[in-house]
C-alpha positions in Angstrom: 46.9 81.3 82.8 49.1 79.0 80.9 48.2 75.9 82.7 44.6 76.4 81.8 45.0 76.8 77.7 47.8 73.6 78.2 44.3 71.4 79.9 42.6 72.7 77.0 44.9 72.0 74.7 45.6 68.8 75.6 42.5 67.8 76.0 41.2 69.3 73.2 44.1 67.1 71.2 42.2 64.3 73.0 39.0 64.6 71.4 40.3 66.0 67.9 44.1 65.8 67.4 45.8 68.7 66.3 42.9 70.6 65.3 41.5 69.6 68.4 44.2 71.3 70.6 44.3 74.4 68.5 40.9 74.7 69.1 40.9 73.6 73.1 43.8 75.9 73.7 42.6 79.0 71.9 39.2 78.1 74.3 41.5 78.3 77.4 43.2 81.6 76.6 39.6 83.0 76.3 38.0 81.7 79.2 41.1 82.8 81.0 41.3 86.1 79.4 37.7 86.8 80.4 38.0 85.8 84.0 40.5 87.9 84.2 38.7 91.1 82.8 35.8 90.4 85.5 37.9 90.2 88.1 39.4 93.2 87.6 36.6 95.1 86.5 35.2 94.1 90.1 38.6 95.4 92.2 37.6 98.7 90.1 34.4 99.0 91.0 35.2 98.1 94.8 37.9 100.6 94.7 35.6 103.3 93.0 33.1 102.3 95.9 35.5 102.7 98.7 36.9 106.3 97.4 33.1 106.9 97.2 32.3 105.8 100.8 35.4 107.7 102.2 34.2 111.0 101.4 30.7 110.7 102.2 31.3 109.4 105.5 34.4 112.4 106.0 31.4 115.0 105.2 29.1 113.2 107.9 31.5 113.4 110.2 33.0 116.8 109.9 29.4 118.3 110.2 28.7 115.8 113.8 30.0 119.3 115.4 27.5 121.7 113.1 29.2 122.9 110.9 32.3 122.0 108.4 35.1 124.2 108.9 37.1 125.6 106.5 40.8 123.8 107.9 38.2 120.4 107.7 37.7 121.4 104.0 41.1 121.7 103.6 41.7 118.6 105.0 39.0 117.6 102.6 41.5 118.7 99.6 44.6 117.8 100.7 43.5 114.6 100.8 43.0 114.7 97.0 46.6 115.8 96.7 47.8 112.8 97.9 45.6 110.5 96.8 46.6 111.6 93.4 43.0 111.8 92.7 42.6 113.5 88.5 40.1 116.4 87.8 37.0 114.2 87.4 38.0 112.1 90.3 37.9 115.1 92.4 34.4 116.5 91.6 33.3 113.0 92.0 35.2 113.6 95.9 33.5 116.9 96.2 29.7 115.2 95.4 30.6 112.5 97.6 31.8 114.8 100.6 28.4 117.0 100.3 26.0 114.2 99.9 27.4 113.1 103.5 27.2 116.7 105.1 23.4 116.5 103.6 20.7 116.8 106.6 19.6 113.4 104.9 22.5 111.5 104.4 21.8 108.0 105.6 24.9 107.4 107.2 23.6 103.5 108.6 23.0 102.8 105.3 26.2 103.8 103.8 28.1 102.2 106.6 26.3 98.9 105.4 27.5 99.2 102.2 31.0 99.5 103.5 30.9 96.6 106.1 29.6 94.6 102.4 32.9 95.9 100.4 35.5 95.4 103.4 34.0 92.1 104.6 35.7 90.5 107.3 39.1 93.0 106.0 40.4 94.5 109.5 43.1 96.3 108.0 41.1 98.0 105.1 38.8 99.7 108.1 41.6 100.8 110.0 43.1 102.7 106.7 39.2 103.9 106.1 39.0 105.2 109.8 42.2 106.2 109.8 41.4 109.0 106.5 38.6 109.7 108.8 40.1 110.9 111.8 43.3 112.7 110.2 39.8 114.9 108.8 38.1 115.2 112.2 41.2 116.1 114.0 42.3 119.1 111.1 41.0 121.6 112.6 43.0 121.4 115.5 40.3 119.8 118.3 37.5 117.1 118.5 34.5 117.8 119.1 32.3 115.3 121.7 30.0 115.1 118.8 32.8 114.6 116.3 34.3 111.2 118.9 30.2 110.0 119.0 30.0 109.8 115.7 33.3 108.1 114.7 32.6 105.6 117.4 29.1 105.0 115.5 30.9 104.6 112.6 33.7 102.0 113.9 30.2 100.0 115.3 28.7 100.3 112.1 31.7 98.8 110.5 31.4 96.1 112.3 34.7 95.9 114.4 35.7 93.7 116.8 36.9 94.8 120.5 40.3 95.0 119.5 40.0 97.0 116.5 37.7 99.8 119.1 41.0 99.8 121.1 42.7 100.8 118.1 40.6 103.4 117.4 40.4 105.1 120.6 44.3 104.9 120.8 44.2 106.6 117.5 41.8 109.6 119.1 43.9 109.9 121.9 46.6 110.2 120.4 44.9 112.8 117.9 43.6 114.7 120.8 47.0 114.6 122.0 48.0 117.1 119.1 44.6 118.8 118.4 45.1 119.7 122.3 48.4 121.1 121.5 50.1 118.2 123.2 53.9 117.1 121.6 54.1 114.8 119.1 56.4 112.7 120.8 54.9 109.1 119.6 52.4 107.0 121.0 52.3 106.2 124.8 52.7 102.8 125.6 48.6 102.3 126.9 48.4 103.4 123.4 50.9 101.4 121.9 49.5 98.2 123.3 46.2 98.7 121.9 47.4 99.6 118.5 49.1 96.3 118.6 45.6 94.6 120.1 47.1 93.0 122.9 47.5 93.4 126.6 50.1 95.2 128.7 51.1 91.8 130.9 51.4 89.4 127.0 54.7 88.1 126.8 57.3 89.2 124.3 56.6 86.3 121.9 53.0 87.4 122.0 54.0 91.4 121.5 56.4 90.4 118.1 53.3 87.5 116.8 50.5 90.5 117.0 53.3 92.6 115.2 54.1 91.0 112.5 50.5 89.8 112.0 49.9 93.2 111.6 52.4 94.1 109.7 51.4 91.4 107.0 47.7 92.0 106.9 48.7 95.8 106.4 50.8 95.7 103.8 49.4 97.8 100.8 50.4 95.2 98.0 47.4 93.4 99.9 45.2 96.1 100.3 45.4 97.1 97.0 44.5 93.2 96.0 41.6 93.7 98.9 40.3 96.5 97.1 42.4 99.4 98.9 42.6 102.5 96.0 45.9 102.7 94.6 46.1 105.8 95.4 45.6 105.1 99.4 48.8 103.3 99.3 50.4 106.4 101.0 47.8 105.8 103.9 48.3 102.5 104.4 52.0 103.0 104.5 51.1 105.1 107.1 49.3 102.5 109.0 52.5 100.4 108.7 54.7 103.2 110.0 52.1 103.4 113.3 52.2 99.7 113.9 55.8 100.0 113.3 56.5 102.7 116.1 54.0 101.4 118.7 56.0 98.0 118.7 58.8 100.3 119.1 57.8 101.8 122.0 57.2 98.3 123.5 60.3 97.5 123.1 62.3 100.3 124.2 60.1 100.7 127.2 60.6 96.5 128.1 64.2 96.8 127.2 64.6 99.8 130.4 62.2 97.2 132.7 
C-alpha cells in the first residue's frame, strides 16, 4: 500500500513540487484504498456464494434417496453450529437447503456456478464435497442413489482422476462407519488415494504429494481462495485426513 502513495508521491513532486506530492500521494492512498474495498467486497460475495451453493447441493443430495431424513436434517443444523453461521445466516441456510430438495432444482446448473467460483481450486472442492458427504453419510447408510449423485456432483465440479480417487476413498471410508464398521483410520488402498498417488511411488514421491497437500489445504489459503471463515473447522479437518493417511503410509512401510 505504501509503496503505491510513495510512486505517487514522488511523482506527483515531479510534476508540481510539494503540492504536487501532497496531491500524488493522497491519489495513491485512494486508489489503493479502493482496490482494496473491491477486492474484498468480491472474497464476500464468493464466500456468500459458496455457503449458498453448499446447502443447495446438501438438499439435492439428501433427497437422491427420496426422501430427507430427519438425522440428514440434523446434520443439516449441526452444520450451522459449527460454522458459526448468525440467525439470518441460517434462514438464508434453510432456503438454500429447500431450494435444492425442490423437484426443480437445477442441480447442473448450480454445479456450473460452483466449478466458476472454485476455478481450477482442488482443495476448495474437496472441503465442499467433503460437507457433502459428512450430510449423506448422517443417517447412518448410503444410499446407491445417494453415491450416484455425489459422483454426478464430483463430475460436475470438474475433478480430475485423482481428486475421484479421493472421493471414493472418502465414501468408503464413510460406508465403513454408516455400515457400522470401526473407525479405526483409513486403510492404506484408501490412504493412497487420499494422498493421489500410487501404491508402488517411492517414499520421496509419498512425502512430495503430502506436503503439496498439506500446503494447498491450509485454511489461511482457503480462506484467501474464497473458503467461508467459518469452514475453517472443515478444512482443518481436511488437513487432519491428509495428515493420518500419510500416517498410515508410513507406519505400514516402516513394518515392510
Amino acid at each position: 500500500m505504501w509503496f503505491v502513495v510513495l510512486i505517487g508521491a514522488g511523482l506527483g513532486y515531479l510534476i508540481g513540487g510539494l503540492v504536487g506530492a501532497l496531491i500524488g500521494g493522497g491519489l495513491g492512498y485512494w486508489l489503493v484504498a479502493r482496490l482494496r474495498r473491491s477486492m474484498l467486497g468480491k472474497l464476500a460475495a464468493s464466500q456468500a456464494q459458496f455457503l449458498s451453493s453448499t446447502f443447495a447441493v446438501m438438499g439435492c443430495l439428501c433427497k437422491a434417496d427420496g426422501q430427507v431424513t430427519e438425522d440428514e436434517l440434523d446434520a443439516s443444523r449441526q452444520l450451522w453450529e459449527r460454522l458459526r453461521l448468525n440467525e439470518a445466516q441460517r434462514a438464508r441456510a434453510r432456503a438454500d437447503f429447500n431450494r435444492g430438495k425442490a423437484a426443480d432444482f437445477d442441480l447442473d446448473a448450480e454445479l456450473a456456478k460452483v466449478r466458476s467460483l472454485l476455478g481450477s481450486q482442488p482443495a476448495l472442492r474437496q472441503v465442499f464435497l467433503q460437507v457433502q458427504l459428512a450430510a449423506i453419510a448422517a443417517d447412518g447408510r448410503l444410499h446407491p442413489a445417494e453415491r450416484e449423485m455425489l459422483m454426478r456432483v464430483v463430475r460436475g465440479l470438474g475433478c480430475s482422476e485423482a481428486e475421484i480417487a479421493q472421493v471414493e476413498a472418502m465414501l468408503h471410508g464413510a460406508g465403513q462407519q454408516a455400515g457400522g464398521g470401526a473407525a479405526s483410520g483409513p486403510t492404506l488402498a484408501d490412504a493412497y488415494r487420499v494422498l493421489g498417488v500410487e501404491e508402488d511411488a517411492s517414499d520421496a514421491e509419498v512425502k512430495k504429494a503430502y506436503r503439496r497437500l498439506m500446503s494447498q489445504n491450509h485454511p489461511d489459503k482457503l480462506a484467501a481462495k474464497g473458503l467461508p471463515e467459518s469452514m475453517r473447522e472443515v478444512a482443518k479437518e481436511r488437513t487432519s485426513e491428509i495428515s493420518n493417511a500419510y500416517d498410515r503410509i508410513r507406519k505400514a512401510r516402516d513394518v515392510a
